[in-house]
N, CA, C and O atoms as a MOPAC input file, in Angstrom:
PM7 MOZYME 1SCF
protein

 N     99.92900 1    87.70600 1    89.98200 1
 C    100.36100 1    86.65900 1    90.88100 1
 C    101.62100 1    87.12700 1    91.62000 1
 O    102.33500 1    87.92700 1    91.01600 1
 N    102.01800 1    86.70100 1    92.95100 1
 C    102.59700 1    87.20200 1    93.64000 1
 C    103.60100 1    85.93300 1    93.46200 1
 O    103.40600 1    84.86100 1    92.89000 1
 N    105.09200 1    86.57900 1    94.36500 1
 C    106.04300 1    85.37000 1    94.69300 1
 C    106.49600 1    85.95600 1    95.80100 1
 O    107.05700 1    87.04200 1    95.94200 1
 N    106.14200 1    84.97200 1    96.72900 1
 C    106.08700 1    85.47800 1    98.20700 1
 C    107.65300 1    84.73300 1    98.61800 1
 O    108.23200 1    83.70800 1    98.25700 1
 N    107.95300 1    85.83200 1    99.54400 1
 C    109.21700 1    84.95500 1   100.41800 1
 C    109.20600 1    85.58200 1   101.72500 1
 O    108.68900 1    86.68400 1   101.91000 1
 N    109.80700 1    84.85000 1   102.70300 1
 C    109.56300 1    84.61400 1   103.82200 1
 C    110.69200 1    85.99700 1   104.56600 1
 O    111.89600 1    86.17100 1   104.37200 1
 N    109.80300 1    86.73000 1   105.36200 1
 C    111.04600 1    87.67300 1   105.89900 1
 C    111.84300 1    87.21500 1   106.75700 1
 O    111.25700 1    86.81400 1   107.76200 1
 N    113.47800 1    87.05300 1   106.78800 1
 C    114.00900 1    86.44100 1   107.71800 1
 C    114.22400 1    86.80100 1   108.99000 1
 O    114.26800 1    87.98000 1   109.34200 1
 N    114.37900 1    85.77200 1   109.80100 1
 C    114.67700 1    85.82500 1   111.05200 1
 C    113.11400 1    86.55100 1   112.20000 1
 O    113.04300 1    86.67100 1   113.42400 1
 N    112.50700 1    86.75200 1   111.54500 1
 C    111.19800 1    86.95400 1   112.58500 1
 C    109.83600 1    86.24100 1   112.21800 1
 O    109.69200 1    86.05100 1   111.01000 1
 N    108.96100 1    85.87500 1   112.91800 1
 C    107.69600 1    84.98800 1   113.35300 1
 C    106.90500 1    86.14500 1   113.71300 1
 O    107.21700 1    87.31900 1   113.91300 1
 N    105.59800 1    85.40900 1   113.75100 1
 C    104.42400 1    86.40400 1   114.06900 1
 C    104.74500 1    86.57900 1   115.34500 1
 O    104.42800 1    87.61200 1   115.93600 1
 N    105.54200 1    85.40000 1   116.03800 1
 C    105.45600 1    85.25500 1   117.58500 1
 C    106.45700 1    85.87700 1   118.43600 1
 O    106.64300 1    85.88200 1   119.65300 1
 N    107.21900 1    86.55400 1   117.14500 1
 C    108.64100 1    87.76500 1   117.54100 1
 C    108.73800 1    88.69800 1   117.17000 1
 O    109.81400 1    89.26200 1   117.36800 1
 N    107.69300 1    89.39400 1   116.43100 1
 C    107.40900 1    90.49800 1   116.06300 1
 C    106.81200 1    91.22400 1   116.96400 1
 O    105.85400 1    90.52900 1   117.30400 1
 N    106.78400 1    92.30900 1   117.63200 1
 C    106.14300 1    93.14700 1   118.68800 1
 C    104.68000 1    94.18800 1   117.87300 1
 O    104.52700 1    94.58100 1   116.71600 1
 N    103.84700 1    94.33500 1   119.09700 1
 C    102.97600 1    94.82900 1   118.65100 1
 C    103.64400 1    96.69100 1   118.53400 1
 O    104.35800 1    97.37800 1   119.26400 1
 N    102.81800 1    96.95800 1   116.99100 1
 C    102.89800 1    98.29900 1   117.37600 1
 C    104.86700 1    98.90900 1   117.31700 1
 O    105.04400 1   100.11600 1   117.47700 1
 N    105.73100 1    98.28700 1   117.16300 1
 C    106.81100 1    98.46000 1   116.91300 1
 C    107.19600 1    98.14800 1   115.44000 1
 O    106.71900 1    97.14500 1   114.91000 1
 N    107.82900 1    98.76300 1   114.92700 1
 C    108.72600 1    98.67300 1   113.22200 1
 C    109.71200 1    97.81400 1   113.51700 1
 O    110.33800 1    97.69800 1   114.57100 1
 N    109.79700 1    97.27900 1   112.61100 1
 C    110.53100 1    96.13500 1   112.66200 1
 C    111.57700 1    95.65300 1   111.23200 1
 O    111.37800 1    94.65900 1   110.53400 1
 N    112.33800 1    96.33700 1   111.11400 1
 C    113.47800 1    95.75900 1   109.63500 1
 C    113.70300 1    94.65900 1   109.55100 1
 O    114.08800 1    94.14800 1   110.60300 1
 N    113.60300 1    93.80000 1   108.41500 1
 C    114.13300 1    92.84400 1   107.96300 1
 C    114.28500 1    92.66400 1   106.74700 1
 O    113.82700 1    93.53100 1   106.00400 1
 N    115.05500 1    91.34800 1   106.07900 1
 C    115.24800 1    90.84100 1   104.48500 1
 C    114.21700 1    90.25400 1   103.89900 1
 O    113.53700 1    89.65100 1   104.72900 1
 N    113.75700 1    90.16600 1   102.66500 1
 C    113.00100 1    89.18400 1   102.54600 1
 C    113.33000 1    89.65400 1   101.05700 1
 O    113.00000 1    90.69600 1   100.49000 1
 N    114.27000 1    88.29700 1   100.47400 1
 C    114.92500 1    88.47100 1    99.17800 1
 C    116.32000 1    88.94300 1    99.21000 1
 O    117.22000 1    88.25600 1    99.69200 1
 N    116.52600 1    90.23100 1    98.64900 1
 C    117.53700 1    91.31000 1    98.43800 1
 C    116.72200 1    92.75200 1    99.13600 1
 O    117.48600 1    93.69500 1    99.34400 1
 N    115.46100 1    92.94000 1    99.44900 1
 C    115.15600 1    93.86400 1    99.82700 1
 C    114.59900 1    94.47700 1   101.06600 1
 O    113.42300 1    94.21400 1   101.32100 1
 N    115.20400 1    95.18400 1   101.80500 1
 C    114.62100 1    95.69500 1   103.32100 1
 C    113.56800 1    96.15900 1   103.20500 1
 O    113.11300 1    97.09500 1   102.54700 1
 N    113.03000 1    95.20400 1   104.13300 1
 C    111.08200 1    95.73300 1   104.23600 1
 C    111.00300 1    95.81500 1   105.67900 1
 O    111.83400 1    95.17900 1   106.32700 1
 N    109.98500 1    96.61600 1   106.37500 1
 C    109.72100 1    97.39400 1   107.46500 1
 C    108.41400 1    96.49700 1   107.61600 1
 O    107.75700 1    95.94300 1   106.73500 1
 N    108.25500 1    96.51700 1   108.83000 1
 C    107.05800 1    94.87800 1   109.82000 1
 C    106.48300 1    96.14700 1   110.61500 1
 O    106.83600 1    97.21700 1   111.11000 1
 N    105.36200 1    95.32400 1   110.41100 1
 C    104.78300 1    96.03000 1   111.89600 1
 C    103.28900 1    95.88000 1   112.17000 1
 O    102.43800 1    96.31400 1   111.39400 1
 N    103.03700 1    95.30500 1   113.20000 1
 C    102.04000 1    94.22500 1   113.63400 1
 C    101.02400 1    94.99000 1   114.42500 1
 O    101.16800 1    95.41900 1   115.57000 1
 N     99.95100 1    95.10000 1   113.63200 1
 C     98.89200 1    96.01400 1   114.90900 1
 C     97.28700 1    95.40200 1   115.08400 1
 O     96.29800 1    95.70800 1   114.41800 1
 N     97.39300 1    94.44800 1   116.20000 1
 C     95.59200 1    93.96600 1   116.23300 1
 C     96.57600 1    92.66600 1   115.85500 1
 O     97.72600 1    92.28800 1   116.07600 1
 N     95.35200 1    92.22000 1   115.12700 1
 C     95.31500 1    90.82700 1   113.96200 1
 C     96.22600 1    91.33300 1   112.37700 1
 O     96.39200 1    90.62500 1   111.38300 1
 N     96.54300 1    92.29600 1   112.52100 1
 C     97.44200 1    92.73200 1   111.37600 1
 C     98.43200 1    92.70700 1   111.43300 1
 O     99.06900 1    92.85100 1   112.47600 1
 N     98.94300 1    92.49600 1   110.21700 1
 C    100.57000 1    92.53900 1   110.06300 1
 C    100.79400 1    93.21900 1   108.59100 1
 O    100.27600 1    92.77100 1   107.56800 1
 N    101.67100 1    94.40500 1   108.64100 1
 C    101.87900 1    95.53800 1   107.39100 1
 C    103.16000 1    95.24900 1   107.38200 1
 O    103.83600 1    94.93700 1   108.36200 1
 N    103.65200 1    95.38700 1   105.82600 1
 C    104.78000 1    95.38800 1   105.11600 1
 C    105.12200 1    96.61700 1   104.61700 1
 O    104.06500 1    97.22600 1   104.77900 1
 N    105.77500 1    97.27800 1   104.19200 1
 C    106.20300 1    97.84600 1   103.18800 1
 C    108.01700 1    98.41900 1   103.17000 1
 O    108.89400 1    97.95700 1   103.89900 1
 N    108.16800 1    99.32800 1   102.30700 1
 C    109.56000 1    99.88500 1   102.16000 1
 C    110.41700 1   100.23000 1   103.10800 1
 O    110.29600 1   101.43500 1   103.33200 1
 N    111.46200 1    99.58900 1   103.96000 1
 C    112.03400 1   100.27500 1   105.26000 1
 C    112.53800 1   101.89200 1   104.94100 1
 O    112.92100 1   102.60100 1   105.87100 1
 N    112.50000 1   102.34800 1   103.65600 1
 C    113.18900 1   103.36900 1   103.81300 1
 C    111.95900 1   104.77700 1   103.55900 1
 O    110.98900 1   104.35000 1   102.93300 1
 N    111.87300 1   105.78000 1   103.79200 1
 C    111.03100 1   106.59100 1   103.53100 1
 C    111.23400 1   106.94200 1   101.88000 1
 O    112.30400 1   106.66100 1   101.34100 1
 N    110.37800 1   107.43400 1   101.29000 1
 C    110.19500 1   107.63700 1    99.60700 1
 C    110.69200 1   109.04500 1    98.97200 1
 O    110.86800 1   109.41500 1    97.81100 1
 N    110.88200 1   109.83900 1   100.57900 1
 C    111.42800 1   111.02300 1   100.24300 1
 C    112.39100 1   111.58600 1   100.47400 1
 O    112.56400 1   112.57700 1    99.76500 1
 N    113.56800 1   111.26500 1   101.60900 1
 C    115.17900 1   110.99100 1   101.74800 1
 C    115.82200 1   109.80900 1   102.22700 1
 O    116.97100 1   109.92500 1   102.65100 1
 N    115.15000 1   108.45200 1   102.22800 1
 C    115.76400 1   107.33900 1   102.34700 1
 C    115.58200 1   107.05800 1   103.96100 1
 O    115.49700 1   105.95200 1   104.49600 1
 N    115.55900 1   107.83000 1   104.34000 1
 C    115.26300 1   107.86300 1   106.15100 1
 C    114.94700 1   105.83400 1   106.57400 1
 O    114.14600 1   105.16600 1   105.92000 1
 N    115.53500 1   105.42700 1   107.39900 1
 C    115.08600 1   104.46700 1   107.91900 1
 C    113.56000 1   104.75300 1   108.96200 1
 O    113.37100 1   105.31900 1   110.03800 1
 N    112.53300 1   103.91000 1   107.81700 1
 C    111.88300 1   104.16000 1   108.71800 1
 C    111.42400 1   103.69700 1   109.71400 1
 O    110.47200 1   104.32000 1   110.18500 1
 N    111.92100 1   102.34700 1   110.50100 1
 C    111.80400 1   101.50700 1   111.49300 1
 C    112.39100 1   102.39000 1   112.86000 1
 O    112.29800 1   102.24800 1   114.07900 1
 N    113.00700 1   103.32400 1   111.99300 1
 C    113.53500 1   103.91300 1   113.36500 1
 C    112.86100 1   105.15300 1   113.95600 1
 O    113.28000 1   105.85200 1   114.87900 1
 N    111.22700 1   105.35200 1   112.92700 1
 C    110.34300 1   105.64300 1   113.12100 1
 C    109.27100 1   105.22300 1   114.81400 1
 O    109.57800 1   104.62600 1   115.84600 1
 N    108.08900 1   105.84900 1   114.38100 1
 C    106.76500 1   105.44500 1   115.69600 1
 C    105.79600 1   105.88000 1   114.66400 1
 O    105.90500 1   106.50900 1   113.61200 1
 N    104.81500 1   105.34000 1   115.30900 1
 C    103.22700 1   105.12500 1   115.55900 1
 C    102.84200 1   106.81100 1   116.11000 1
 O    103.32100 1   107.37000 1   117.09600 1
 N    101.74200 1   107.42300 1   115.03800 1
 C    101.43400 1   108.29000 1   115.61400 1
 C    100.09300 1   108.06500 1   116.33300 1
 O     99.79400 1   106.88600 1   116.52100 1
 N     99.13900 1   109.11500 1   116.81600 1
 C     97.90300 1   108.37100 1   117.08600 1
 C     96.68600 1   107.98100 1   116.64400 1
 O     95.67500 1   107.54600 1   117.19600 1
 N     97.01200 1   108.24000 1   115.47500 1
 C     96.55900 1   107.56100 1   114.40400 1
 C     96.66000 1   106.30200 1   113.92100 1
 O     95.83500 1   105.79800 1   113.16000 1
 N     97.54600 1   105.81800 1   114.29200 1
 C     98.30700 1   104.20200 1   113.42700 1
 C     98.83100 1   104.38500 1   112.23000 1
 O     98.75300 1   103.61100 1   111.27500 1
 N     99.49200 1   105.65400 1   112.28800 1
 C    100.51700 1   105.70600 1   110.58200 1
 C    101.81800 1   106.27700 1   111.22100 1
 O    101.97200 1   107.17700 1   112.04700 1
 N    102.90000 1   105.28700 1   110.43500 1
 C    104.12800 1   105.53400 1   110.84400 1
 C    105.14300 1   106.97400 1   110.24400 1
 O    105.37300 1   107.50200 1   109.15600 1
 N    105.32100 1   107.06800 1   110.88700 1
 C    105.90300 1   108.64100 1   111.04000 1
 C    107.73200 1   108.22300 1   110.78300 1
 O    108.39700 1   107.29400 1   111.24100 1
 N    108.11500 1   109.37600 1   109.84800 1
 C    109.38400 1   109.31400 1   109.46800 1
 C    110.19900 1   109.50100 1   110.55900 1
 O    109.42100 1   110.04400 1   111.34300 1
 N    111.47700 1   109.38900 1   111.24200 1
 C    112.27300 1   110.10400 1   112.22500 1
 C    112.83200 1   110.95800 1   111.48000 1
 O    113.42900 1   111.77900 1   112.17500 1
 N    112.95000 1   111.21300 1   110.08900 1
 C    113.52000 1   112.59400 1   109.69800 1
 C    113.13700 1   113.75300 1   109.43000 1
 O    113.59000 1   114.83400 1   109.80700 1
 N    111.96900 1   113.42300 1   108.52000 1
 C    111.32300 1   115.04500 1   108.30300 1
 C    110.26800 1   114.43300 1   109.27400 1
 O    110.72100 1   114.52700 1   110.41500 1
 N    108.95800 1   113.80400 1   109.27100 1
 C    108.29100 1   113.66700 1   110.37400 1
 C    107.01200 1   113.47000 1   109.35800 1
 O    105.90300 1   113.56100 1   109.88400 1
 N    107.07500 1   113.21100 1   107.96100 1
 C    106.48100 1   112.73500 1   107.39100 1
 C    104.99400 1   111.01800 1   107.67900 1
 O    105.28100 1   109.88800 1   108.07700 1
 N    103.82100 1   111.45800 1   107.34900 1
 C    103.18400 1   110.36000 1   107.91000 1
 C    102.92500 1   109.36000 1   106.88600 1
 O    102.99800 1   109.85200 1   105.76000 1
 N    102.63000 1   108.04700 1   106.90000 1
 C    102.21100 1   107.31900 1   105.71200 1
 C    101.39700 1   105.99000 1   107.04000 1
 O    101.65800 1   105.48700 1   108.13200 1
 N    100.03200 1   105.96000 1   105.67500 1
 C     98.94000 1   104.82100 1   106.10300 1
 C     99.59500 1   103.72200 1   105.59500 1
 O     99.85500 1   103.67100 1   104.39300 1
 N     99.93400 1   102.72200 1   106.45100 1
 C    100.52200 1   101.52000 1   106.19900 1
 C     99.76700 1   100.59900 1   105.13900 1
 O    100.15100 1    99.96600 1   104.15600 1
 N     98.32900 1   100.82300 1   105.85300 1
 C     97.40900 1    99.88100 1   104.66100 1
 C     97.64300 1   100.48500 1   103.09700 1
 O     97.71200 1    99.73300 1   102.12500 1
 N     97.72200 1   101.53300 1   103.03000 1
 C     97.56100 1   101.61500 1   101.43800 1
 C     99.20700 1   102.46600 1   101.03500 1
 O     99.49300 1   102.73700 1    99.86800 1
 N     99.87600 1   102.70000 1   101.87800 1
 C    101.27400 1   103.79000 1   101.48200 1
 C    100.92200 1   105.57700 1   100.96100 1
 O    101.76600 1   106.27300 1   100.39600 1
 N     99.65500 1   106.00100 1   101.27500 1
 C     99.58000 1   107.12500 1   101.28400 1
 C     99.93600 1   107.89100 1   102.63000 1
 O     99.71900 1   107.65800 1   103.81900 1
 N    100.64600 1   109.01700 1   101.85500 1
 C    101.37000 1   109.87500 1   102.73700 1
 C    100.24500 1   110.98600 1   103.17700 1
 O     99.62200 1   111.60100 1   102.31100 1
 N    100.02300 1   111.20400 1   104.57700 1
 C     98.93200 1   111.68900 1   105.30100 1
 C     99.22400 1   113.01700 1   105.90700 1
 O     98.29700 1   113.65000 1   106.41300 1
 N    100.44700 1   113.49800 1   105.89600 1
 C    101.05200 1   114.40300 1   106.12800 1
 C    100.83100 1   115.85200 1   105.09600 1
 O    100.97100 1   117.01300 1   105.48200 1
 N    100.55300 1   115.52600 1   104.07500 1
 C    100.62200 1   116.21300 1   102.74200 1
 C    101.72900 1   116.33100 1   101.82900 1
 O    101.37000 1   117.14600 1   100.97800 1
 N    102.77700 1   115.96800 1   101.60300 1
 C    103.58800 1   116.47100 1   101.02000 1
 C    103.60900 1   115.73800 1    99.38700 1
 O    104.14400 1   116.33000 1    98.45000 1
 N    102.96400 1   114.41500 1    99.22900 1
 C    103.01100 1   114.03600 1    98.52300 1
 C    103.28800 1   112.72000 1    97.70900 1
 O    102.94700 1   112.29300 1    96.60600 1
 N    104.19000 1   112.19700 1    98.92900 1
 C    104.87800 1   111.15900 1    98.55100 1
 C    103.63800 1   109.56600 1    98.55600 1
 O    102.49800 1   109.55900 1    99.02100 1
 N    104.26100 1   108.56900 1    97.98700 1
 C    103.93600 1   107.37700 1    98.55300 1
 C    104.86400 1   106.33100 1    98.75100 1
 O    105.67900 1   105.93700 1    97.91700 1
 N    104.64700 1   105.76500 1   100.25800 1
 C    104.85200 1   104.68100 1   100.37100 1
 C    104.42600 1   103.06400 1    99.99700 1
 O    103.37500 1   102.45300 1   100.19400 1
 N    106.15000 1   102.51500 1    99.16200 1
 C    105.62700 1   100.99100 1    98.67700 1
 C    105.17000 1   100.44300 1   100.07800 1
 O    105.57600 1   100.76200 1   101.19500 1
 N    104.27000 1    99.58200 1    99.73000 1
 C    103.59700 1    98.70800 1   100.88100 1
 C    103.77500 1    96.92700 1    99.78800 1
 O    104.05300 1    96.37300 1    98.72400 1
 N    103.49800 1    96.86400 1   100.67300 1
 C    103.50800 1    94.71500 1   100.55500 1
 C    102.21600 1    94.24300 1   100.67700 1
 O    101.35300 1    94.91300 1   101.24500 1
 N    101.95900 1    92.96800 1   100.11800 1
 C    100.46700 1    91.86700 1   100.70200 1
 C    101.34900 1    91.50000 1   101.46600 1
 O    102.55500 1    91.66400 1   101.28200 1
 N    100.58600 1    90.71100 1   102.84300 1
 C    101.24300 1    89.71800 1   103.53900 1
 C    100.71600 1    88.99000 1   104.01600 1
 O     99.72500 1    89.42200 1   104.60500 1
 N    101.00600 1    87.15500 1   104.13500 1
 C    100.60200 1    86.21800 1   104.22200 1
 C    101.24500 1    85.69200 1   105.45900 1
 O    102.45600 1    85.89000 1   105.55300 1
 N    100.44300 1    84.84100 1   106.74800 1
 C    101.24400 1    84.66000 1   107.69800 1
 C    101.07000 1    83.39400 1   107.99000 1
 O    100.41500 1    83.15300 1   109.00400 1
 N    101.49800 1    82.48700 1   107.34800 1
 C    101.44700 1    80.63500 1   107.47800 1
 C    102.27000 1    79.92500 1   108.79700 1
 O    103.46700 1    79.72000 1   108.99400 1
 N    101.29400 1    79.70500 1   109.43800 1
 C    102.35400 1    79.15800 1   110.73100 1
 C    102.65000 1    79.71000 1   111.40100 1
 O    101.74000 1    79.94500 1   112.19600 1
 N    104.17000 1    80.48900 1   111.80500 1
 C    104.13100 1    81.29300 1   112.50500 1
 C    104.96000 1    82.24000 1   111.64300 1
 O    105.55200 1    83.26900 1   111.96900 1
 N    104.85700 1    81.66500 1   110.52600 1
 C    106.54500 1    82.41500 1   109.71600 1
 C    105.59800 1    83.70700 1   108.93300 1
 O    104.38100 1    83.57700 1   108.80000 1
 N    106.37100 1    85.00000 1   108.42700 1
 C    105.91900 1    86.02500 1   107.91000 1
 C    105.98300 1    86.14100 1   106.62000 1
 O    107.11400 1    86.51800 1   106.31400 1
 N    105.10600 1    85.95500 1   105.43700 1
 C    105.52300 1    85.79300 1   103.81200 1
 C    104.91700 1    87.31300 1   103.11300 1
 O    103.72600 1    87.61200 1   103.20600 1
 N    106.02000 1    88.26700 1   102.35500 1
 C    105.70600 1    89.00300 1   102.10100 1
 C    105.87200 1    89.22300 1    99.95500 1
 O    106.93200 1    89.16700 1    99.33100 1
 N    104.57400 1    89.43800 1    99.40000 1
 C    104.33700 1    89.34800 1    98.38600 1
 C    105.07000 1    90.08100 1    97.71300 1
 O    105.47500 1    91.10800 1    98.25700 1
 N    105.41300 1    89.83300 1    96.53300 1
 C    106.32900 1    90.29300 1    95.27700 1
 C    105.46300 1    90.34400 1    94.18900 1
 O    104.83400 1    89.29400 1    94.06500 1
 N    105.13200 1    91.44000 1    93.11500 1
 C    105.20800 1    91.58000 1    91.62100 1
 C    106.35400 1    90.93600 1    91.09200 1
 O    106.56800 1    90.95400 1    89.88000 1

């Protein structure tokens, strides 16, 4: 069972397509990012030097790419596509209204 809380300060309806997006939700920075009818959560920071990764892009693939080493990870599941090894935490996410609720263990 999950315990969802709401990421602050952004809506489905202020979130940009296709852009990373940082925010709180709790005590912990989680990384947004809205593509289609989807909306992906996971870890703002990369798993392998902390790298912000909002300050990342979209490769052409649809997996977000580190700005530091240049590392790739599939948003849907947090595998790193690049090879090196790593994984990225990812989130469930629930979108009630217009507000963004992202799941907790």
């Amino acid at each position: 069972m999950y315990n969802w809380l709401q990421a602050e300060g952004i809506t489905i309806h202020t979130l940009e397509e296709n852009k990373p997006t940082e925010t709180i939700a709790g005590e912990k920075r989680i990384g947004l990012l809205k593509k289609g009818d989807m909306v992906y959560a996971f870890s703002a920071t990369c798993p392998h030097a902390s790298a912000p990764l909002c300050d990342g892009w979209l490769d052409a693939q649809g997996r977000i790419v580190c700005p530091l080493h240049k590392y790739r990870f599939d948003l849907a599941n947090g595998r790193n596509t690049s090879g090196e090894g790593y994984k990225l935490k990812t989130y469930p996410v629930e979108v009630r209204e217009e507000y963004i609720y992202i799941g907790f263990i």
